[in-house]
N, C-alpha and C positions, 0 to 999 in steps of 0.2 A: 688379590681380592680387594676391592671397594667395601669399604664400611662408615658407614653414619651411625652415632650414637642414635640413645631413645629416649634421649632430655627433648628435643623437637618436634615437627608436626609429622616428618617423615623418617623413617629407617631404611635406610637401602643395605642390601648385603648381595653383594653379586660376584659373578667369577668364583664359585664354592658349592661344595657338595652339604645337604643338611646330613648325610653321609656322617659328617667329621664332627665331632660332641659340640666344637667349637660354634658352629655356626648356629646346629640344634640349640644351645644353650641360648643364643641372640635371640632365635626366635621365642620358643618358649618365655624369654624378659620380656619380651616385646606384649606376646599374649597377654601375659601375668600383670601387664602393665596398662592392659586395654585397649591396647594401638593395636591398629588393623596388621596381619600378617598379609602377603599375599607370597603365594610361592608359585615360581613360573618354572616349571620342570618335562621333561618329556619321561614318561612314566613317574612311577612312584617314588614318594623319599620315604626317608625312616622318619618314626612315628608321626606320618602323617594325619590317621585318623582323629589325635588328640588338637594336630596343629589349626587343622579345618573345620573344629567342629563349633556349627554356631556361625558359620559363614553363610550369610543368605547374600541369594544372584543380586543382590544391587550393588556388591563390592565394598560397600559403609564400612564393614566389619573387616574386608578383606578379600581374598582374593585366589582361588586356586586353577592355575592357568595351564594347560598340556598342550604347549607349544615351543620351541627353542627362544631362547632370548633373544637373540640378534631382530628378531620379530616384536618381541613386544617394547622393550627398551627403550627406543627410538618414541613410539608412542608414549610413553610414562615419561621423559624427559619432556616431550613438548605438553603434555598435558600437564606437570609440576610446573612448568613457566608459565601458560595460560594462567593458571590459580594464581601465579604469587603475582602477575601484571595485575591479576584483576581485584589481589586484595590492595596492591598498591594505589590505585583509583579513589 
């Protein structure tokens, strides 16, 4: 499992099932804390209805994705370096 705290701009938690309380509990901080979730899963996780709720499609707040990761990942890593080049400027 990869994990970043939610002291930062970003939280990643990948390689995990929100399955396992472990990971559910990261997210729900992250919520609780105002940082956008996104959860990129193919079907459903556990208590997702509470973790998505208040997510509108611009992604600002977050993000719920029904795709495999090896898919979107690649994207989110070149889109997180675009941002920090560009706040470097």
């Amino acid at each position: 499992m990869l994990s970043f705290g939610l002291h930062g701009d970003i939280g990643v938690n990948t390689a995990t099932s929100l399955a396992t309380y472990s990971a559910l509990r990261l997210a729900r901080r992250a919520r609780a804390a105002g940082k956008p979730v996104a959860i990129v899963n193919v079907g459903g996780v556990r208590d997702e209805e509470d973790l998505v709720a208040g997510i509108a499609g611009d992604g600002e707040h977050g993000a719920r994705v029904d795709l495999e990761t090896d898919l979107v990942l690649p994207a989110l890593v070149d889109a997180v370096k675009r941002e920090r080049a560009a706040r470097a400027l």
